[in-house]
C-alpha positions in Angstrom: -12.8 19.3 36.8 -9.9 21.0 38.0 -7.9 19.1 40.6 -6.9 22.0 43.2 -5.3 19.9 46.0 -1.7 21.6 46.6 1.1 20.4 46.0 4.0 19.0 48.9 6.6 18.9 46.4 8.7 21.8 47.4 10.3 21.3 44.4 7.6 23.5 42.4 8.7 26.7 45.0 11.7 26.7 43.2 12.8 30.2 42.3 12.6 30.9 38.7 15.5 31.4 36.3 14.7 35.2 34.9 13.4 34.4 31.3 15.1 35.9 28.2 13.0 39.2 28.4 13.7 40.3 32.0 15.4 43.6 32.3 19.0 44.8 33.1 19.6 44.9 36.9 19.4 48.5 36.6 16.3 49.0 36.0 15.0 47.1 39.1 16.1 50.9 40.2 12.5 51.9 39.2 10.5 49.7 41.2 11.9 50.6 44.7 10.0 54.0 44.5 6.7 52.8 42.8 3.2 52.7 44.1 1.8 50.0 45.2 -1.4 50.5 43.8 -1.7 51.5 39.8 1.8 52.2 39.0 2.1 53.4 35.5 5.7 54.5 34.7 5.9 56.3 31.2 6.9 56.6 28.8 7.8 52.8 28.7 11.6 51.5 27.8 11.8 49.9 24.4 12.5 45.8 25.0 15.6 46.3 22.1 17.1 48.4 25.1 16.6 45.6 27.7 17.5 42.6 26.6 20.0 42.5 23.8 23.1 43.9 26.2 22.0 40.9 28.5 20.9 37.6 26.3 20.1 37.4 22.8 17.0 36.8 22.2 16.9 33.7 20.3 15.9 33.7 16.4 12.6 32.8 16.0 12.3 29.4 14.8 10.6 26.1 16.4 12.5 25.2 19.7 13.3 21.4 18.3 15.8 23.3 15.6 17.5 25.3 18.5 20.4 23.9 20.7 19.5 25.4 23.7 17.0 22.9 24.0 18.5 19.6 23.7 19.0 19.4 27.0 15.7 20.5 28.4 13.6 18.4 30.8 12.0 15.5 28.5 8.2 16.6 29.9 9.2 20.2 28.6 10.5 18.8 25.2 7.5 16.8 24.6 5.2 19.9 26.1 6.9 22.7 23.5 7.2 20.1 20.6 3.3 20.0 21.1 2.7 23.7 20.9 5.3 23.9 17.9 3.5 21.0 16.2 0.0 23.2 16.3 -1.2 23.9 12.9 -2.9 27.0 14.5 -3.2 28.7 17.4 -6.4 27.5 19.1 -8.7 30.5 20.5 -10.8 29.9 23.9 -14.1 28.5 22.6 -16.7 31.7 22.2 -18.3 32.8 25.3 -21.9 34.6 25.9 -20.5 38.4 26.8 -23.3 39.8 28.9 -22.9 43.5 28.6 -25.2 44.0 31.4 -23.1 42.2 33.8 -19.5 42.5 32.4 -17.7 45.9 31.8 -14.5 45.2 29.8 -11.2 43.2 30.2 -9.0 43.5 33.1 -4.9 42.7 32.5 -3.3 41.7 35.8 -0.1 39.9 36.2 1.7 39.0 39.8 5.2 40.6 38.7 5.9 43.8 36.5 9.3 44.4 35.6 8.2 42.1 31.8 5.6 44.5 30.7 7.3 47.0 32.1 9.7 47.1 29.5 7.9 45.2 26.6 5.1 47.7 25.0 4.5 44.4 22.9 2.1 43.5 26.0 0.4 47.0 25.5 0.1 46.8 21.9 -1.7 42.9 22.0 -3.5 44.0 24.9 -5.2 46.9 23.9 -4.4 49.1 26.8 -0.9 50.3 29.2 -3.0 49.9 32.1 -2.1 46.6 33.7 -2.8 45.9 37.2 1.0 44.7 38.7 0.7 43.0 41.6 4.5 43.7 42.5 5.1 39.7 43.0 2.4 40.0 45.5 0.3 37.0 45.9 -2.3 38.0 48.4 -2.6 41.3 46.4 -3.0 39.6 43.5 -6.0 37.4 44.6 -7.3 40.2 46.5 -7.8 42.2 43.2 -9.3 39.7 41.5 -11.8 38.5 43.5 -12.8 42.1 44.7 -12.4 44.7 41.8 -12.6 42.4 38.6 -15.7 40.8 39.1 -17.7 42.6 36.2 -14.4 42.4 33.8 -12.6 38.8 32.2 -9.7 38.8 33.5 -6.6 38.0 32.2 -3.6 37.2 34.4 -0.1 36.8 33.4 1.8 34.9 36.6 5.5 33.5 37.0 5.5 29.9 38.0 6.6 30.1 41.8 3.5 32.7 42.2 1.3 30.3 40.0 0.9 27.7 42.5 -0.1 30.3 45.1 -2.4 32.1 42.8 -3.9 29.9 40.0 -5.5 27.6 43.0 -6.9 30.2 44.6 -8.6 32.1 41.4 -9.1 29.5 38.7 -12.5 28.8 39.2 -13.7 32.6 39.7 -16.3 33.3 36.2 -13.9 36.4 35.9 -11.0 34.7 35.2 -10.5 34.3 31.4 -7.1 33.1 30.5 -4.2 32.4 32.9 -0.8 32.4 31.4 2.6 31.4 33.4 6.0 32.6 32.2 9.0 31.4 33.6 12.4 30.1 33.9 11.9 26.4 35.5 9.2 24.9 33.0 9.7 21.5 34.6 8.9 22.6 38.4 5.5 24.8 36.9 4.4 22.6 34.0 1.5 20.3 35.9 -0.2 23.7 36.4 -1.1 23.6 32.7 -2.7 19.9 33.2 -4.1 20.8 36.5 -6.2 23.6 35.6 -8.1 24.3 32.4 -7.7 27.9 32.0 -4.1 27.9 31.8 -3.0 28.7 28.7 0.5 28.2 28.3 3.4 28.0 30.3 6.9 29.4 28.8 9.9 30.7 29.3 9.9 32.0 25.4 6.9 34.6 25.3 7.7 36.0 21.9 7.3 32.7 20.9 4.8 31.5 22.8 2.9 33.6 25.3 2.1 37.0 23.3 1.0 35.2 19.9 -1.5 33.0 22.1 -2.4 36.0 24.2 -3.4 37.7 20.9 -5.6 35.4 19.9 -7.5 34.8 23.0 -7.7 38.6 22.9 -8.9 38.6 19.9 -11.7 36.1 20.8 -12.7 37.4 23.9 -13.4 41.0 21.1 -15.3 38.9 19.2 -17.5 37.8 21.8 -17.9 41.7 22.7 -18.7 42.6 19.5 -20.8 39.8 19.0 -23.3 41.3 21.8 -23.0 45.0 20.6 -24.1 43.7 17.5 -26.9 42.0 18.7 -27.8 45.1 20.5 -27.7 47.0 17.1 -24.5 48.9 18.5 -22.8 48.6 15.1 -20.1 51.6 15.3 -18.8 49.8 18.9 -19.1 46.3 17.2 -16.7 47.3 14.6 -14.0 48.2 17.1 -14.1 45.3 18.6 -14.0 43.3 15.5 -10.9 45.6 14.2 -8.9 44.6 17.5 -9.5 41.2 16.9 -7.9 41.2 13.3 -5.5 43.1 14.1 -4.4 40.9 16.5 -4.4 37.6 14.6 -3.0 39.4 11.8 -0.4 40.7 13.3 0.7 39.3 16.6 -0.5 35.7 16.5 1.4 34.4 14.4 -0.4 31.2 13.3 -4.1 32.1 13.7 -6.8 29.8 12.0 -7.2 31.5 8.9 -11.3 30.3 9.3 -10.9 32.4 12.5 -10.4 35.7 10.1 -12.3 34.8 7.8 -15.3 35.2 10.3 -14.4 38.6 11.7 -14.0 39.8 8.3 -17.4 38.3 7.6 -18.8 40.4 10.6 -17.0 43.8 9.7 -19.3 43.5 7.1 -22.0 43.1 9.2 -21.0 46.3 11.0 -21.4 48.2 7.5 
């Protein structure tokens, strides 16, 4: 059970450092005149042309190997030596997709300007239209509990935002996966013990968000396509089962090999 009593350490309000793949201040520019409802600038800017001129994205190895985090917080060291440790990435555990009743996946996150400028999020997603809440909290909750209750939701928060948010929305059967990426891992970290559906909490998300976001992606296709299938809908099944390998094949990283083995198995079903 999740424990939802907030917090009086003012210490978790902390602003966030921006993490490695925030923008150039110059493109902040292209927020002032946006919508705040649906706001879908294209085309989008390539993250090569956003982050390299500003910090170098680290090489992609295990954090424990890197310098830069030798001095972290020892609850962060222990927390990403954890995630490092994983053999695989671990998917959400498969979930009954009612197609009656649910209509599709909803991507919402509380800020913008990171998927702004990373298509990545596009690509592992499946689709360029994410709701952005503009660092909007009662937005944020609003949509959710309003306009997403026939989708599973997946919401992608900063930390300071989290504790407003994730309280608020946790429990809600639309929410899916919550994910929290940030600069201040040691202020926003107990929101990954306190609730459940919090997936991971980063301030690395080539390392860590986007390869878990894949695979929960993936499953949350798998339990789509499980119920077309069921329904004899083969043709939409095998969509759904494509995404899904595509994902783990490509963007996760360290999926569970057993994990594609199965949606192979039901591609072949879809025959």
């Amino acid at each position: 059970m999740s424990n939802h009593s907030s917090s009086q350490n003012t210490s978790f309000f902390q602003p966030d450092r921006v993490p490695f793949s925030h923008g150039q201040p110059s493109q902040f520019a292209q927020f002032t005149a946006a919508a705040t409802q649906g706001y879908q600038p294209r085309p989008q800017i390539p993250a090569t042309t956003t982050a390299a001129a500003l910090v170098p994205r680290p090489i992609d190895t295990p954090p424990q190997s890197n310098k830069l985090y030798s001095s972290m917080d020892p609850a962060v060291a222990a927390y990403l030596s954890q995630l490092d440790k994983q053999q695989y990435l671990k998917p959400l555990p498969p979930q009954p997709f009612n197609l009656e009743n649910v209509k599709g996946f909803k991507f919402v996150t509380a800020d913008s300007l990171v998927l702004e400028t990373r298509e990545i999020y596009d690509t592992v997603s499946g689709t360029f239209h994410w709701e952005m809440c503009l660092s909007d909290s009662d937005r944020c909750i609003k949509f959710i509990r309003e306009e997403c209750a026939n989708k599973r939701v997946f919401l992608v928060t900063s930390g300071g935002l989290g504790h407003i948010i994730i309280p608020a929305v946790h429990d809600l059967p639309q929410v899916y996966a919550i994910y929290i990426y940030c600069g201040t891992m040691e202020f926003h970290l107990p929101l990954q013990s306190k609730f459940s559906k919090v997936r991971v909490v980063c301030s690395h998300d080539d390392h860590y968000l986007i390869p878990q976001l894949a695979v929960d992606v993936a499953q949350a296709n798998i339990d789509w396509g499980d119920a077309l299938l069921a329904t004899g809908e083969r043709d939409k099944a095998k969509k759904k089962f494509e995404k899904a390998l595509t994902n783990l094949e490509k963007h996760a990283k360290r999926p569970d090999p057993t994990m594609i083995t199965q949606v192979k198995t039901k591609l072949e079903q879809c025959k």
